[in-house]
C-alpha positions in Angstrom: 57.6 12.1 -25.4 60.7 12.9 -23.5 62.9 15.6 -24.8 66.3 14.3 -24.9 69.5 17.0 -25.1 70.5 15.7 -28.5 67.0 16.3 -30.6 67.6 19.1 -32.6 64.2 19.0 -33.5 61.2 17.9 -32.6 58.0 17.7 -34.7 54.8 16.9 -32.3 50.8 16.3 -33.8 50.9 19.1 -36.2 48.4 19.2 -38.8 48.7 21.7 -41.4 45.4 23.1 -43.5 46.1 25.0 -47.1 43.4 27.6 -48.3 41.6 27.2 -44.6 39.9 23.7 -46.2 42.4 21.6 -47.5 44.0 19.1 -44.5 47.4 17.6 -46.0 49.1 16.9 -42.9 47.0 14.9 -40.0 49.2 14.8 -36.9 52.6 14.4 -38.0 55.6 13.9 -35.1 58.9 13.2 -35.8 62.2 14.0 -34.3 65.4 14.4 -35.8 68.4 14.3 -33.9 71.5 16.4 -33.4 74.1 15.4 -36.2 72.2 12.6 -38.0 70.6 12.2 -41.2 66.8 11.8 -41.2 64.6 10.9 -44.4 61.0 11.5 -44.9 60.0 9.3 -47.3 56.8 8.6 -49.4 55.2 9.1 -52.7 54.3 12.2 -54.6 51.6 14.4 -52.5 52.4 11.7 -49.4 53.0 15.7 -47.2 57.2 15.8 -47.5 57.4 18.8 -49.1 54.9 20.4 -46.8 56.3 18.9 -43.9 60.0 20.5 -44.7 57.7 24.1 -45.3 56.2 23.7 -41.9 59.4 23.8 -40.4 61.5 26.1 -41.8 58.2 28.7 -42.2 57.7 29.0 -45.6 53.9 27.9 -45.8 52.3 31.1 -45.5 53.9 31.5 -49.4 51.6 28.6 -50.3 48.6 29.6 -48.4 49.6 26.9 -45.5 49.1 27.2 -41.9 50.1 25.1 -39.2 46.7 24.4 -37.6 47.4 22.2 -34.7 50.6 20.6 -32.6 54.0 22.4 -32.2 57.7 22.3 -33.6 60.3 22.9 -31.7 63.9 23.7 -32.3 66.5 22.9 -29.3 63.5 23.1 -27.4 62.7 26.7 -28.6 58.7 26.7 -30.4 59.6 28.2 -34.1 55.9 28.3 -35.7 55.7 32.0 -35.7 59.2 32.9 -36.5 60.4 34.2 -40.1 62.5 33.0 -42.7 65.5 34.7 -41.8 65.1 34.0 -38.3 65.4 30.6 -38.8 68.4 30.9 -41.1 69.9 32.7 -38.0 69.3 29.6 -36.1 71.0 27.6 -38.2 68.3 26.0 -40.1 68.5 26.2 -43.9 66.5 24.6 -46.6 67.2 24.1 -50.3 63.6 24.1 -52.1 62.9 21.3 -54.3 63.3 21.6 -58.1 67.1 23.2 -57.7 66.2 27.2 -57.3 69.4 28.7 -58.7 69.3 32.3 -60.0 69.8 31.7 -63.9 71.5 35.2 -64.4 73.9 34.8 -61.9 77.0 33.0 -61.8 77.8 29.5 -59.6 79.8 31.9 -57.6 77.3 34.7 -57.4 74.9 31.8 -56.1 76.5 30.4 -53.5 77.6 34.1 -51.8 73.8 34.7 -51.6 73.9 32.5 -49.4 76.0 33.9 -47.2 73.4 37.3 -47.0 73.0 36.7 -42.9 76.6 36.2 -42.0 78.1 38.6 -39.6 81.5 36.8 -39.0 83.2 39.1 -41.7 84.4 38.9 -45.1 87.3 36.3 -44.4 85.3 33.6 -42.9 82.9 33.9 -45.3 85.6 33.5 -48.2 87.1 30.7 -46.0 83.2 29.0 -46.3 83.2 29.1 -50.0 86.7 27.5 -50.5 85.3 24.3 -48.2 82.5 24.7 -50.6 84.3 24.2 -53.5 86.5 22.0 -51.8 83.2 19.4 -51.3 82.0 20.3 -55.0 84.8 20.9 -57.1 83.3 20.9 -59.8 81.5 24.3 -58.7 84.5 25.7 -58.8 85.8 24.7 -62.3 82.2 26.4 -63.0 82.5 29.2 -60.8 82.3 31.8 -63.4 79.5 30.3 -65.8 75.5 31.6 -65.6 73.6 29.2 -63.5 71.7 29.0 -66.1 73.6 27.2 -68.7 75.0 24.5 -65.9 73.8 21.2 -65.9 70.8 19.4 -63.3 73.1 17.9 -61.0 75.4 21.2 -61.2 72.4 23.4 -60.3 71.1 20.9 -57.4 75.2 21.1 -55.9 75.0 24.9 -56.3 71.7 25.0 -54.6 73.1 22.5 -51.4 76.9 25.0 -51.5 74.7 27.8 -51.3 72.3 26.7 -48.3 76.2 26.1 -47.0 77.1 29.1 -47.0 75.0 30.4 -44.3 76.6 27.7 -41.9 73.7 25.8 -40.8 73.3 23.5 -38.3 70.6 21.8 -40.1 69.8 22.0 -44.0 65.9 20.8 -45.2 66.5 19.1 -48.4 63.4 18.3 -50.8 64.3 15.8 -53.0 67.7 16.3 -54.0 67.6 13.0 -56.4 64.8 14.6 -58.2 65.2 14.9 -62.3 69.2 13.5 -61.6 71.2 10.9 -63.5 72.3 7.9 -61.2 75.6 8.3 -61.0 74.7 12.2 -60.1 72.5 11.7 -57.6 74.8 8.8 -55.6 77.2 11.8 -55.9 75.0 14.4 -54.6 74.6 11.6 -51.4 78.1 11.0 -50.8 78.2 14.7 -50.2 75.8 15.1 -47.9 77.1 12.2 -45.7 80.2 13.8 -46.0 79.1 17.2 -45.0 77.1 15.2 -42.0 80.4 13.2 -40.9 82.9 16.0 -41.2 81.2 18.9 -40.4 78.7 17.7 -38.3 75.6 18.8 -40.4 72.1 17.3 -39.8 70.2 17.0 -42.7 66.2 16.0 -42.3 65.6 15.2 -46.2 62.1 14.4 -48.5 63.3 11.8 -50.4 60.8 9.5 -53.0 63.8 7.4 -54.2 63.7 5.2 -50.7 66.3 3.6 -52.0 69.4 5.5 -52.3 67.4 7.9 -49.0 67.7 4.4 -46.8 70.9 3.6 -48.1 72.4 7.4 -46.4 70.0 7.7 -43.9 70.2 7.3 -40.3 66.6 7.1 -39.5 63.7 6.6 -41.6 59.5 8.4 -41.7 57.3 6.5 -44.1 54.1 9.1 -44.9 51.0 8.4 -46.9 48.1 11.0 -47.4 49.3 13.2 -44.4 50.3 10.5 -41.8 53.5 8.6 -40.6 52.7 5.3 -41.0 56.2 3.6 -40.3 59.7 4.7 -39.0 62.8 3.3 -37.3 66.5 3.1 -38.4 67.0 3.2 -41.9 69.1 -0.3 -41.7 65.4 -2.0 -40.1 63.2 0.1 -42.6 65.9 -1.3 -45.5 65.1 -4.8 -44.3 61.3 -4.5 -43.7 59.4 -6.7 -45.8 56.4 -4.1 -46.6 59.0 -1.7 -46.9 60.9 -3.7 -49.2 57.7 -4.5 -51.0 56.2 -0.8 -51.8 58.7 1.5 -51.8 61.8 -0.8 -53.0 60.4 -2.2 -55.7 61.3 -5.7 -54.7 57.6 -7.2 -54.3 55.5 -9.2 -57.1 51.9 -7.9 -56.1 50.3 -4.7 -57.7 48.9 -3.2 -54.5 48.9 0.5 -54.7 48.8 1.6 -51.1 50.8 0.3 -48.1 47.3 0.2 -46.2 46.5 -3.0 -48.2 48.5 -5.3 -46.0 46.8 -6.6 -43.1 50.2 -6.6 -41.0 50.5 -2.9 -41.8 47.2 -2.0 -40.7 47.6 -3.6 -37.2 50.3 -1.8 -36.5 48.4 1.7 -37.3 48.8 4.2 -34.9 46.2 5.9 -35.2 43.3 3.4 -35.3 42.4 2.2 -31.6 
């Protein structure tokens, strides 16, 4: 595969093993390029989640180790670096299942966020007002504990804090999950704000393909471990199997995407 100047990242053949015996991801590539918003979609246990982990290094917590293939960021391989070193590349992820710190305040939050910032206090003050400025209703709840805010309150204090570090790229894990509607086509607007005017890229885990499509720019199917489809989210919207399995417009009750004859030919990895 070519390395083009705008792929931020690039994802090639890795297969990641958990406990030394359990294979979850079985040659995953992907790419996601500078300034656009990429969605990895798929069912529960499909190998988002683990995906996102892979990249931003925080497998090792779960007993996970990238076993085979690289990633690379701007061309840079990041497999052994830490946490905080990626944070200090600009990569930032907010975990799935809104991690706020329920004794703290919203504000108190988001500034942890800001922990590896070395641009002084100003800028960093200057961060939290655009912030608030994209969730303003953070800041009518600036002083309340995290833990008596609502879902969709906690899952926009989650995405301001990742903010505050001033990524390049944020990891997102399924911001829609355990959100109203109207909350989660709020939370989306955001980030397609935050991709438009500040230039963000996000590379999302998304199971509502739906609403993920709708924001996306580009679009990874996975199931058991593997990409099974991608291309532009508009194509992936209009995709007939796509259309069937993941947006709930088909009448069958196949379970799997690998029941379709059409979809098996085009499976990569079968010769």
């Amino acid at each position: 595969m070519n390395e083009q100047p705008n792929i931020l990242l690039n994802v090639n053949g890795i297969e990641v093993i958990y406990n030394h015996v359990i294979l979850v991801l079985k040659g995953v590539s992907l790419q996601v390029p500078e300034g656009k918003v990429v969605a990895l979609l798929g069912g529960n246990g499909a190998g988002k989640t683990t995906t996102l982990r892979a990249v931003s290094n925080l497998l090792a917590g779960e007993r996970g180790d990238v076993t085979k293939g690289s990633i690379e960021l701007r061309g840079e391989r990041i497999e052994k670096l830490s946490t905080s070193d990626m944070v200090e590349r600009g990569v930032v992820q907010v975990m799935e299942g809104r991690h706020c710190f329920a004794h703290l305040t919203i504000e108190e939050n988001l500034m942890t966020g800001a922990y590896t910032r070395r641009d002084g206090k100003a800028a960093v003050a200057q961060t939290l007002e655009k912030v608030y400025n994209y969730f303003p209703r953070l800041k009518t709840r600036r002083t309340s504990q995290s833990a008596y805010t609502s879902g969709g309150e906690q899952q926009m204090c989650a995405i301001g804090r990742a903010l505050m570090a001033n990524p390049k790229m944020v990891l997102l894990d399924e911001p829609s999950m355990g959100l109203a509607p109207q909350i989660v086509e709020e939370v989306f607007e955001i980030v397609k704000d935050l991709n438009t005017k500040e230039g963000v890229t996000f590379l999302l885990a998304e199971q509502n393909t739906n609403i993920a499509l709708r924001y996306a720019d580009y679009g990874y199917i996975l199931e058991n471990g593997r990409i099974v489809m991608d291309g532009a989210a508009k194509d992936l919207r209009e995709n007939e199997d796509v259309k069937e399995f993941y947006l709930g417009m088909g009448g069958g009750d196949r379970k799997s995407f690998k029941d379709v004859k059409s979809y098996k030919r085009r499976k990569r990895w079968l010769a």
